[in-house]
C-alpha positions, 0 to 999 in steps of 0.5 A: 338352032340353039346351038347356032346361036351359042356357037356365035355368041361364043365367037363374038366373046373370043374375039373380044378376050382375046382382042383386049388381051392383046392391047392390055399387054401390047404396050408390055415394057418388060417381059414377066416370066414364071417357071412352069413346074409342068413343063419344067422351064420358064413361060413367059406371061407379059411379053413386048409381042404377044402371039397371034395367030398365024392368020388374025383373030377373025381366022382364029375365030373362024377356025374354032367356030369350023371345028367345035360341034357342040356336044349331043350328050352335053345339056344346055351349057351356059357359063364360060370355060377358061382354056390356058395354053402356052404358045411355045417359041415356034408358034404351037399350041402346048399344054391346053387346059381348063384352068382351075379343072382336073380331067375328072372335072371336066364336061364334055364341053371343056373336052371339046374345047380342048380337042380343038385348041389342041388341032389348031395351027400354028401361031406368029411366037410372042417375042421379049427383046427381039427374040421369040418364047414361049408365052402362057395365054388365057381365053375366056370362052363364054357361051 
């Protein structure tokens, strides 16, 4: 039962990140990118459109909600996990992680998490200028 509810608390605080994310850099005049020395390229970080996920956020939280299973081995984890990801320039999910977390940081949560943004579909591309590139998101996840 526990984990029903932790699962809905965390749909509830994805959609509200992700959601207040979208509106701070909606209104984006100029696009911001940096070089990613990982990927070797340029990733933008504030762009005129940002990604969406190819369904909205309701399916998106749907999608995590239907592919997450809490970890039986993992004791009660409170706190949050803060997924980074770049949404490349045709809509798929590269380079996920825990941001701040080595792979030999990571619980078995943060694992679970990133097995699920690393099978979720394709996203609608961000797009500075008309034109469509890759763009670096962050979602908080707080459980």
């Amino acid at each position: 039962m526990n984990k029903v509810i932790l699962i809905s608390l965390l749909q509830l605080c994805m959609l509200w990140s992700c959601d207040a994310q979208h509106r701070v850099n909606s209104t984006a005049q100029d696009c911001s990118q940096e070089y990613d020395s990982i990927l070797q390229r340029r990733v933008y970080t504030n762009v005129d459109k940002m990604p969406e996920f190819e369904k909205g956020e309701v399916s998106l939280l749907e999608f995590f909600r239907n592919n997450f299973r809490y970890p039986e081995n993992q004791d009660h984890f409170q706190g949050s996990i803060n997924l980074v990801f770049i949404i490349d320039a045709t809509g798929r999910v590269i380079d996920g992680h825990i941001y701040k977390k080595s792979e030999t940081e990571l619980t078995l949560v943060d694992k679970e998490a990133l097995r699920v943004l690393s099978i979720m579909p394709k996203w609608k591309a961000g797009r500075c200028a008309g034109r469509k590139v890759p763009v670096r998101m962050f979602w908080p996840v707080k459980f």
